[in-house]
LUMTI-831257 format. One record per residue: z, y, x of N, C-alpha, C, O in turn. Coordinates in steps of 0.001 Angstrom, whole numbers, padded with zeros to 6 digits, always signed. Each point is the difference from the previous one (the first is absolute). Example, Ala and Ser with C-alpha at 12.3 -4.5 7.8 and 13.67 -1.06 7.14 Angstrom:
BEGIN
+007800-005690+013190+000000+001190-000890+000000+001200+000900+000665-000019+001036-001385+001069-001386+000060+001190+000820+000730+001090-000770+000169+001108+000509
# end
This chain:
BEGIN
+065561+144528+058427+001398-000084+000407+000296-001339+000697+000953+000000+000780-001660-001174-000962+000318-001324+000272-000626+000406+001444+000781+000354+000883-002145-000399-000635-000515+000350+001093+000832+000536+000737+000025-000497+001126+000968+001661-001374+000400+000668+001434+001100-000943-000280-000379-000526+001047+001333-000175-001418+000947-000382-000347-000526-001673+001303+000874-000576+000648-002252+000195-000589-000146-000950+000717-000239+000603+001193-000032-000534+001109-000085+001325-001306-000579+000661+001875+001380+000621+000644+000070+000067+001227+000732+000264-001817+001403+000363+000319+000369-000927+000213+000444+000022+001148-000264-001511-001854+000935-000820+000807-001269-001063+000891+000625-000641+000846-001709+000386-000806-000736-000214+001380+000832+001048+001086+000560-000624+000902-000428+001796-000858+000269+000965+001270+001471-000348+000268+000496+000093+001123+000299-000573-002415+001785+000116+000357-000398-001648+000561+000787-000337+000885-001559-000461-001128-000282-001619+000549-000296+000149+001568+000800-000509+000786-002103+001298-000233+000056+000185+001058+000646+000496+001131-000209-000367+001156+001212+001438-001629+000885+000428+000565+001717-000327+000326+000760+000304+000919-000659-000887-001872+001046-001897+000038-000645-000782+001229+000628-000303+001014-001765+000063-001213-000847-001511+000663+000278+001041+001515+000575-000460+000987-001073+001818-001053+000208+000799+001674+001403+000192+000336+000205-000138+001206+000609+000356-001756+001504-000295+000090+000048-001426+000970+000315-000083+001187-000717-000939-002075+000894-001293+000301-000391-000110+001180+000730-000364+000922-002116+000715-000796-001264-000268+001636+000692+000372+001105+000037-000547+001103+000811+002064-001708-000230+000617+001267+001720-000321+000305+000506+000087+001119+000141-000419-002215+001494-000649+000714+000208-001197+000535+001120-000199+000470-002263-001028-000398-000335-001262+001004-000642+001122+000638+000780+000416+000857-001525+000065-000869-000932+000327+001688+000596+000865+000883-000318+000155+001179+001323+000488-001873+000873+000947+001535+000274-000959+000446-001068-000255+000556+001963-000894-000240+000746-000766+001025-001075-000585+000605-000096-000034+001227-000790-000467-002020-001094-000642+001106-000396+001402+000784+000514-000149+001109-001212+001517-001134-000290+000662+000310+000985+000560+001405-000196+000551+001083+001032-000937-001665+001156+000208+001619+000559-000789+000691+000899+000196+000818-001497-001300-001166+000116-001536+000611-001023+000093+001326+000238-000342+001159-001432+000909-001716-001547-000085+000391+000113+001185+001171-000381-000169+001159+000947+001339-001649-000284+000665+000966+001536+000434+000803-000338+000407+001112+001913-000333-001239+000579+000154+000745+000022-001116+001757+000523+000541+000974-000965-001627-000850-000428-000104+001294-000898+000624+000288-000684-000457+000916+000421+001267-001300-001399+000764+001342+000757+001497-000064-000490+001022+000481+001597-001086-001073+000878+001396+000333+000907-000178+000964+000770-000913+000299-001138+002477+000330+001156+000154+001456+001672-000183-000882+000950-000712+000325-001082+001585-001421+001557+000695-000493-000340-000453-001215-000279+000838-000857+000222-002593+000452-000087+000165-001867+001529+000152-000274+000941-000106+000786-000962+000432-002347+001057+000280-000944-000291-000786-001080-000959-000751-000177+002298+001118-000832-000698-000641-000827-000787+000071-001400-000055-000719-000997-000700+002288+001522-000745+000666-001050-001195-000186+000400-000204+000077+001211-000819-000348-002043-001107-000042+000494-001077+001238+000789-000310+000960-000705-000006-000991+001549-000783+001202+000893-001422-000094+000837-000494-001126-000060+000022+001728+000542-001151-000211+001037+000932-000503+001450+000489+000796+000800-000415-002002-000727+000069-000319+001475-000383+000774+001463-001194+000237+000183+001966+000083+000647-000379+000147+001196-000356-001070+000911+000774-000510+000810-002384+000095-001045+000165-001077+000870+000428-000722+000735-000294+000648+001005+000895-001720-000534+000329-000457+001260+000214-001616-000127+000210-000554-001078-000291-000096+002291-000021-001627+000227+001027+000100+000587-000174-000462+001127+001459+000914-001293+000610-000011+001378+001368-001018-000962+000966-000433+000627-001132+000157-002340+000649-000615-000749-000196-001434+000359+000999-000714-000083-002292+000095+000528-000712-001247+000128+000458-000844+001064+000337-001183-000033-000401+002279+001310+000402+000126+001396+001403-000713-000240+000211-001201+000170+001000+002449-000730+001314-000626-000260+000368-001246-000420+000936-000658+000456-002014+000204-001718+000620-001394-000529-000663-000953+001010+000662-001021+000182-001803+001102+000517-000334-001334+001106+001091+000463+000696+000672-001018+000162-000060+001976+000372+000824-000502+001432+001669-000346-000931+001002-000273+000661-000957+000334-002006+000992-000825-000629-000242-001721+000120-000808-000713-000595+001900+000355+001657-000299-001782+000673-000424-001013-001375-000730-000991-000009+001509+001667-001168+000036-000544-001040-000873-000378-001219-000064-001000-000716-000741+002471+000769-000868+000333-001018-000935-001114-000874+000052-000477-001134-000984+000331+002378-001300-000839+000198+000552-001342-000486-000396-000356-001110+001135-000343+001675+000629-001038-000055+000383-000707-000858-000127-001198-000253+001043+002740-000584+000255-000502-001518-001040-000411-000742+000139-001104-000527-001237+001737+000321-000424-000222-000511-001022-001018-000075-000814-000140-000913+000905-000394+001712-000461-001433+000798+000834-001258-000847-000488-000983-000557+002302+001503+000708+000570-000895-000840-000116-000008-001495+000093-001046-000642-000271+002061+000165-000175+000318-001639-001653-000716-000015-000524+000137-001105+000017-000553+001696-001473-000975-000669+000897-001406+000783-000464-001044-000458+001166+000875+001099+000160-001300-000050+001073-000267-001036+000186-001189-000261+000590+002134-000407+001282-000465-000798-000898-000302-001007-000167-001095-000536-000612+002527+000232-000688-000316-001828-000913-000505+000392-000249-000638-001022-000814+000259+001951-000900-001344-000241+000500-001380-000077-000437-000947-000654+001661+001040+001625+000355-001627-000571+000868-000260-001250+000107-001171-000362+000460+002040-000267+000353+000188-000916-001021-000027-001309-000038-000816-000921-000383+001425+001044-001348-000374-001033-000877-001168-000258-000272-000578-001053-000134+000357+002393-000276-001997+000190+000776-000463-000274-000621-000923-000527+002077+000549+000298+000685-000751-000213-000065+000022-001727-000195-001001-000689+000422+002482+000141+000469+000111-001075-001650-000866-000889+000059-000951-000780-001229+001606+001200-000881-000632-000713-000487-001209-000263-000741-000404-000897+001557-000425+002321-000285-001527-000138+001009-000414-001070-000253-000402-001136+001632+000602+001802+000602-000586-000885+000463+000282-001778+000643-000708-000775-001199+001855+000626-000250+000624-001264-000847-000802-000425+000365-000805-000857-001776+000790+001343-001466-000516-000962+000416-001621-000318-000480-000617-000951+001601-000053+002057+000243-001591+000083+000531+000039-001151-000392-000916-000723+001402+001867+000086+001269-000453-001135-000548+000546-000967+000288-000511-001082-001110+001529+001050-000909+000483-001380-000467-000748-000368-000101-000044-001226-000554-001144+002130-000882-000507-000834+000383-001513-000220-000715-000785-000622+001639+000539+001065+000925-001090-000507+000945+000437-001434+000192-000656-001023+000224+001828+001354+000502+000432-001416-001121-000252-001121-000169-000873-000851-000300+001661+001112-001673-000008-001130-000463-001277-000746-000219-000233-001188+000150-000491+002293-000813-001146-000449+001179-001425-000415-000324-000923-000747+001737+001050+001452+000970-000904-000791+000623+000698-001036+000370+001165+000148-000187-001963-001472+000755+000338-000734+001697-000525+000333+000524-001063-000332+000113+002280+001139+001372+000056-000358+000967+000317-000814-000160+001205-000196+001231-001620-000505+000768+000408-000409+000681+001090-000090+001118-000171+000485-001250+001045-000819+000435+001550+000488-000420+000545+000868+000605+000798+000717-001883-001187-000620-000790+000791+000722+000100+001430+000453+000009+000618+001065+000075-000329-002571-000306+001927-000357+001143+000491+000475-000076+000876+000862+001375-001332-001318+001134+000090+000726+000074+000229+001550+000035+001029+000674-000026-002045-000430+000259-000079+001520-000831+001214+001012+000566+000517+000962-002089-000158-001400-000787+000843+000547+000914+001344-000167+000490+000663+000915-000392-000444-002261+000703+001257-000527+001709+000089+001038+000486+001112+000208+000143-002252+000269+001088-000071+000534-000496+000226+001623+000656+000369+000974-001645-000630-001065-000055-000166+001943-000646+001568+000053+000314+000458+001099-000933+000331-001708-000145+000898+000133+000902+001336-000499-000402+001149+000185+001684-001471-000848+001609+000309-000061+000501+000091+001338+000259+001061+000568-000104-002465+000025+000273-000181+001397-000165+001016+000460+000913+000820+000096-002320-000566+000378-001083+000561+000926+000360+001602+000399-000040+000572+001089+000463-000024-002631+001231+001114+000414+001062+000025+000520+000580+001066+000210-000181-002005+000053+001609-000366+000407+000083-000343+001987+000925+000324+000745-002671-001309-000234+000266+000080+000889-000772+000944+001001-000289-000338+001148+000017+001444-001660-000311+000923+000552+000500+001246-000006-000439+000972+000614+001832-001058-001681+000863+001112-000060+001123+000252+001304+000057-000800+000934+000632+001765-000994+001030+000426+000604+000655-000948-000023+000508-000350+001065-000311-000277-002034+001249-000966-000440-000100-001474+000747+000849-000866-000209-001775+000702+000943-000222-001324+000718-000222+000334+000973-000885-000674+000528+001279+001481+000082+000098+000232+001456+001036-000879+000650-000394-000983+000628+001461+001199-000703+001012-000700+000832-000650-001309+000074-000464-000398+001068+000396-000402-002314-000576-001442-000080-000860-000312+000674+000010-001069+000610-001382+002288-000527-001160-000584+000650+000359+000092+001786-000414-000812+000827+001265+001995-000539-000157+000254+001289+000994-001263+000833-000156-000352+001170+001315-000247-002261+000702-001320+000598-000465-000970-000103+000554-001031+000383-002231+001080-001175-000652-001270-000011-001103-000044+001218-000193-000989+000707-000549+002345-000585-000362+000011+001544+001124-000210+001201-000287-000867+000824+001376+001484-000668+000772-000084+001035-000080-001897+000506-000354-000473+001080+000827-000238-002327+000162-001378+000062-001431-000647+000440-000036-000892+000847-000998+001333-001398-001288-000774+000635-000767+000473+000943-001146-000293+000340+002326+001486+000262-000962+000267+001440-000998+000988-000316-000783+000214+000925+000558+000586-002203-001131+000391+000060-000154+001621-000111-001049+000471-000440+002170+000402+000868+000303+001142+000233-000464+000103+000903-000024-000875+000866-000654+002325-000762-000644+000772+000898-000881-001058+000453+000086-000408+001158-001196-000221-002238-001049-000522+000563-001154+000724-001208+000550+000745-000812-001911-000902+000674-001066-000156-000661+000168-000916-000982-000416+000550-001019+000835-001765+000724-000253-000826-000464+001041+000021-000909-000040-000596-001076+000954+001251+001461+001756-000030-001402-000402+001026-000627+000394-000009-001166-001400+001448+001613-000196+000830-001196-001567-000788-000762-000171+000030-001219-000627-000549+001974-000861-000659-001466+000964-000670-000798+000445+000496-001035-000060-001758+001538+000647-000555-001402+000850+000578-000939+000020-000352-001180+000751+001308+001699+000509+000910-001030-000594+000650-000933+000190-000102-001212-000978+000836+001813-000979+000748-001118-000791-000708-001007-000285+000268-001167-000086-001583+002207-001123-000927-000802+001438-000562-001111+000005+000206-001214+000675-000641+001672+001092-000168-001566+000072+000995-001021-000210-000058-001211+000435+000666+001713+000125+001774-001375-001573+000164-000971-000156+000400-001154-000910-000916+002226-001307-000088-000858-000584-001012-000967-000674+000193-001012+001091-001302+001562-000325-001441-000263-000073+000092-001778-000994+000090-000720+002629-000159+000311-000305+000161-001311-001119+001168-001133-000562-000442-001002+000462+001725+001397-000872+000682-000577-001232-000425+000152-000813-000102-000918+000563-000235+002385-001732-000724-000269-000222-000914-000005-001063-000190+000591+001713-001106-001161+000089-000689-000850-000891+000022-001345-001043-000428-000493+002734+001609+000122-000039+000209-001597-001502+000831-000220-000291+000111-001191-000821+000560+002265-000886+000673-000507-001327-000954+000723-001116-000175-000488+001445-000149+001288-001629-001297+000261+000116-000728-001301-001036+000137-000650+002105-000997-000067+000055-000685-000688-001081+000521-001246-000927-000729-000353+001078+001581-000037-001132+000828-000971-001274-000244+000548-000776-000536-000790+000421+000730+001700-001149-000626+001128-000031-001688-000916-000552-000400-001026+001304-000110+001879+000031-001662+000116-000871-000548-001697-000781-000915-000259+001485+002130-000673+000150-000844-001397-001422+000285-000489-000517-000774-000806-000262+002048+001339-001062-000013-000480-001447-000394+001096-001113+000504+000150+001617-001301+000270-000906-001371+000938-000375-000678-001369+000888-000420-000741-002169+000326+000434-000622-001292-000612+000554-000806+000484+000125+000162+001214+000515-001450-001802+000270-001434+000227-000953-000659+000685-000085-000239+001204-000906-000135-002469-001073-000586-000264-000845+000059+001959-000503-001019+000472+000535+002074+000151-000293-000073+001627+000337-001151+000838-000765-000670+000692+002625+000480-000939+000603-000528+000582-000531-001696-000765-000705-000825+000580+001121+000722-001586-000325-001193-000727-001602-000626+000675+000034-001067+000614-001098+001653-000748-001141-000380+000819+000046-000272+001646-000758-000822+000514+001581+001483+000148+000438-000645+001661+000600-001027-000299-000484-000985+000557+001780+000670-001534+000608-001125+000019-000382-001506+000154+000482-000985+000558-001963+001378-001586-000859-000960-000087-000904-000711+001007-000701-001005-000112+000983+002016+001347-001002-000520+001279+001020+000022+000556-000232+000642+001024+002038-001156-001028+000479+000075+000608+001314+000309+000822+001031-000542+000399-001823+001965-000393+001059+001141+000274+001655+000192-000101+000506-000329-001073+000369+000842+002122+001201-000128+000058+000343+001495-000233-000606+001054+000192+002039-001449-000771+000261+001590-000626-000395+000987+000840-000779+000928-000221+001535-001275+001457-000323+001168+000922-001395+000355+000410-000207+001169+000326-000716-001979-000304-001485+000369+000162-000226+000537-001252-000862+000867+000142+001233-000954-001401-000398+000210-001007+000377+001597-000358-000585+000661-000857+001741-000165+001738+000648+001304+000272-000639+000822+000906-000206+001202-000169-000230-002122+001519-000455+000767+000785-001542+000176-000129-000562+000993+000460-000011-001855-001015-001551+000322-000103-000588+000759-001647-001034+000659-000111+002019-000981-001032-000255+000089-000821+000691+001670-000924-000550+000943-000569+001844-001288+000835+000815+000869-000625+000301+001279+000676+000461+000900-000701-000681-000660+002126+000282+000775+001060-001043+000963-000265+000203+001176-000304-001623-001878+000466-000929+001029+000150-000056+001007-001678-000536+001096+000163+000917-001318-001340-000382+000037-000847+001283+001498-000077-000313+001107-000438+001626-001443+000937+000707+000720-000600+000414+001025+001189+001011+000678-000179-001856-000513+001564-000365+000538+001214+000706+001576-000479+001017+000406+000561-001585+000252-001467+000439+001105-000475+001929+000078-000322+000755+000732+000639-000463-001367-001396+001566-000431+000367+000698-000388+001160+001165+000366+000157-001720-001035+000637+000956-000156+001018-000561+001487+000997+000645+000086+001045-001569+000886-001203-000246+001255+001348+001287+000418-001140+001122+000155+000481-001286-000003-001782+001207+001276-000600+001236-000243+000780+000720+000821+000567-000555-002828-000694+001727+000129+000699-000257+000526+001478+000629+000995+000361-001315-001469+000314+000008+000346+001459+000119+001558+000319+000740+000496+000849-001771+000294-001847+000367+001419+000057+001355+000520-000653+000386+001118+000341+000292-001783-001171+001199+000651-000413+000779-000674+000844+000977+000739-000118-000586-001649+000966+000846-000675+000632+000076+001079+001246+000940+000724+000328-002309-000871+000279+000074+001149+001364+000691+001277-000432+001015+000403+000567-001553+000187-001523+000301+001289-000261+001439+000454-000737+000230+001122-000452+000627-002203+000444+001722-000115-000025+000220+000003+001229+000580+000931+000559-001264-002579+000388+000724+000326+001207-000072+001192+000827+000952+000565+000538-001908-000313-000502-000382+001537+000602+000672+000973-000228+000384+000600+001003-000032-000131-002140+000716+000719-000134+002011-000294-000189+000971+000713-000251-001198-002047+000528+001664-000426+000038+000682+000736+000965-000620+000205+001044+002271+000450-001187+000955+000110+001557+000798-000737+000188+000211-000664+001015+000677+000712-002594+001195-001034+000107+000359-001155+000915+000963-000053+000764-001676-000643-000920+000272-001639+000265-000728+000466+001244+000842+000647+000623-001400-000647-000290-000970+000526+001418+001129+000455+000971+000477-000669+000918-000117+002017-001319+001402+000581+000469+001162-001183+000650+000479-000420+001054-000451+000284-002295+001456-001473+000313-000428-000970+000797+000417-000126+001151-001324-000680-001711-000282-000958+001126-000408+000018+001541+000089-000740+000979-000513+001810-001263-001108+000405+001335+000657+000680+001687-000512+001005+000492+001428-001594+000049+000386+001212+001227-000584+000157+000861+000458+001049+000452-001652-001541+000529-000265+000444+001098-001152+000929-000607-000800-000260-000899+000957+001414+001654-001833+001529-000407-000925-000882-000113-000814+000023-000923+000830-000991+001938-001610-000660+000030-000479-000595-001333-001122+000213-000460+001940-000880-000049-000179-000159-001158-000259+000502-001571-000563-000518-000964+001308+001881+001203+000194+000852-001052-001594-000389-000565-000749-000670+000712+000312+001178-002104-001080+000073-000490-000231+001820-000074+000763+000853+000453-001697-000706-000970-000270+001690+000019+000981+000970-000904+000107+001181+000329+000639-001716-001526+000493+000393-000826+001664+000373+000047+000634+000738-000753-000131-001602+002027+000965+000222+000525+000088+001041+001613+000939+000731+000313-002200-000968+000476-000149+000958+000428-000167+001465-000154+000178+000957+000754-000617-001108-002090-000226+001826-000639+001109+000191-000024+000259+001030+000623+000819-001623-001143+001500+000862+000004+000890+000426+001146+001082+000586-000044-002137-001232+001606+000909+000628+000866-000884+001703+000198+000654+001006+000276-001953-000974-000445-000082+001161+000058+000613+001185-000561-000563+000668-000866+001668-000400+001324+000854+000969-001040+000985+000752+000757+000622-000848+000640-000243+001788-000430+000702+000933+001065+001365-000893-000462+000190-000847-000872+000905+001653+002201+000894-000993-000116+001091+001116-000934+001178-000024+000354-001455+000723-001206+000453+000830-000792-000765-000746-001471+000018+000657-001041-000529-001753+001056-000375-000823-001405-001401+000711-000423-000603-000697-000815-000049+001857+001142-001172+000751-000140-001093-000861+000377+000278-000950+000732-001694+001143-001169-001386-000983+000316-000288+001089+000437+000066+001144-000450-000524-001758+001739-001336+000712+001082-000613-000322-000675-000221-001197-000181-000437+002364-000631-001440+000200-000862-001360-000434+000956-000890-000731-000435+000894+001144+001409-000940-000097+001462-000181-001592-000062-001154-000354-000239+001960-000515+000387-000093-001180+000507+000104-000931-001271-000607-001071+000013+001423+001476-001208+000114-000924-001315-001562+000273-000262-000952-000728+000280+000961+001487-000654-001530+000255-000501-001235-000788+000424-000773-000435-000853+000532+000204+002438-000389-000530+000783-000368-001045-000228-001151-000352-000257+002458-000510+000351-000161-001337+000170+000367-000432-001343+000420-001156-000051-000486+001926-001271+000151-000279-001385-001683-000406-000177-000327-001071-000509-000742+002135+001029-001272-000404-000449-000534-000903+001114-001119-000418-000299+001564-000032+001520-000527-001247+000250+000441-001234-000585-000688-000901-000479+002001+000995+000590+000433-001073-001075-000664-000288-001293-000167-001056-000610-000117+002103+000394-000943+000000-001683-001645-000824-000010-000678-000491-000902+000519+000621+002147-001157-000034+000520-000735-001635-000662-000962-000134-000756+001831-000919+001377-000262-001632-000162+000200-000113-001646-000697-000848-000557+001621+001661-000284-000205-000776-001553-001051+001163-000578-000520-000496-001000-000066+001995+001247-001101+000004-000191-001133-000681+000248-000804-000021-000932+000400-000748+002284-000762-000816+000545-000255-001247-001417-001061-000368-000505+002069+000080+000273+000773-001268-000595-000594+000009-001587-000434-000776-000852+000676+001957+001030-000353+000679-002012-001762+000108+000204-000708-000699-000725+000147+001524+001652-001508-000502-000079-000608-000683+000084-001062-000111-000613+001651-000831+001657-000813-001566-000152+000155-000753-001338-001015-000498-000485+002323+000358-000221+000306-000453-001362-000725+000712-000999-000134-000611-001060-000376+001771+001130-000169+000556-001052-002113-000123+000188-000893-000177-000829+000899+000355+002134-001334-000428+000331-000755-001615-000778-001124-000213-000453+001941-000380+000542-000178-001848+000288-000136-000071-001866-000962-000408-000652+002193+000921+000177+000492-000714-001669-000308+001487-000558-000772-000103-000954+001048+001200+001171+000015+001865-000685+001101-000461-000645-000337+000286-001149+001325-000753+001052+000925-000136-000570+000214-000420-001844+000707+000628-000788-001376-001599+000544-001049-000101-001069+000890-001917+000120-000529-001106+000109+001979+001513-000198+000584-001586+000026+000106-000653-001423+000404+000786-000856-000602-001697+000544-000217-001017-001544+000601-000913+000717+000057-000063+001228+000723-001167-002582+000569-000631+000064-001446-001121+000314-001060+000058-000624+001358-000957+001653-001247-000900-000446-001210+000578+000526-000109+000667+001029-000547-000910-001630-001814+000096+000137-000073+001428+000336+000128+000724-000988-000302-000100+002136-000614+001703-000209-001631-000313-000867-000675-000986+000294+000313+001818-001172-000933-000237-001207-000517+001644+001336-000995+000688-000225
# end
């Protein structure tokens, strides 16, 4: 009785586990194949071949472009966030401040606040005033503000499980903090700063909001604000063309995810990868 009683729920286990599979793998499955459909919908089907979806988004002036700007928003956004993240982690870490724990726990409070709805007006009259609407450079720092505190608060876990004792032996021949960061502490906790760089890109990338607002000339748009003009002027998505330029867009943070996952397998430790 136990026997079938284990083989019954092995079969109700596998068939849960084929459930969950197959409700992530439809959307990828019609991600994958509605561009190569003449007439997709939004049920999944055998495609009627055709390139004539591919065709449409190059002669969109816009397409290509965007997405040209979405690696310059979230790459410099990400460089920014990881320098100046790994700088204050590890100044946090290694000075003993006064409310330390506090303040981390408060700046990452913040961190919801300036990336909400609710700081819009503020942020967009703080670009207006420094000139930096409808440029590249007013949506990094924005974003890189909204990030700053969270990867902080998670390199810092990094920072704390750095052996000392490393740093203490450079000191001795020398060494200045910052060499002592950049030659010593950098390479060691390498695995922490790809996590922020990959979670930093992969917000901006998928950001509209602030993108939206700040952003007015097309040329600029990033890819994520361009997807929303594909859309009949009845508010409907051209399935033909969203679809399209949904899996090229997809294209650079898959790229992004194999090289990361290639380099580390995603196998991140605080400190020392063992």
């Amino acid at each position: 009785m136990s026997h079938v009683a284990h083989v019954l729920g092995r079969i109700a286990s596998a068939v849960l586990l084929a459930a969950v599979a197959a409700f992530f793998a439809l959307p990828m499955l019609w991600l994958a194949s509605a561009p190569f459909d003449a007439h997709p919908s939004i049920t999944v089907s055998l495609p009627e071949f055709t390139l004539d979806n591919f065709r449409a988004i190059l002669d969109n002036p816009y397409a290509l472009g965007s997405i040209g700007n979405s690696v310059i928003q979230a790459g410099g956004a990400a460089a920014l966030v990881v320098v100046l993240a790994a700088l204050a982690a590890y100044a946090l870490s290694r000075v003993r401040v006064p409310g330390r724990d506090a303040l981390l726990y408060l700046l990452l409070l913040l961190s919801s606040v300036v990336t909400g709805t609710a700081a819009m007006v503020p942020i967009f009259e703080l670009a207006t005033r420094l000139n930096l609407v409808d440029t590249h450079l007013g949506v990094v720092l924005t974003v890189s503000g909204g990030l700053l505190p969270a990867a902080i608060f998670i390199l810092k876990d990094f920072m704390d499980a750095t052996p000392t004792s490393y740093e203490e032996s450079a000191r001795v021949f020398g060494a200045s903090p910052l060499q002592i960061l950049r030659h010593i502490v950098v390479p060691v906790v390498r695995p922490g700063l790809a996590t922020i760089a990959v979670w930093a890109v992969a917000n901006v990338w998928g950001g509209f909001l602030l993108q939206y607002i700040l952003l007015r000339d097309p040329e600029k748009s990033p890819g994520s604000v361009v997807l929303y003009t594909l859309y009949t002027e009845g508010g409907q998505p051209n399935l033909s063309l969203v679809s399209t330029f949904s899996l090229l867009y997809s294209l650079p943070v898959v790229l992004m995810y194999l090289f990361v996952s290639s380099r580390y397998g995603f196998r991140f430790h605080g400190g020392i990868k063992r």
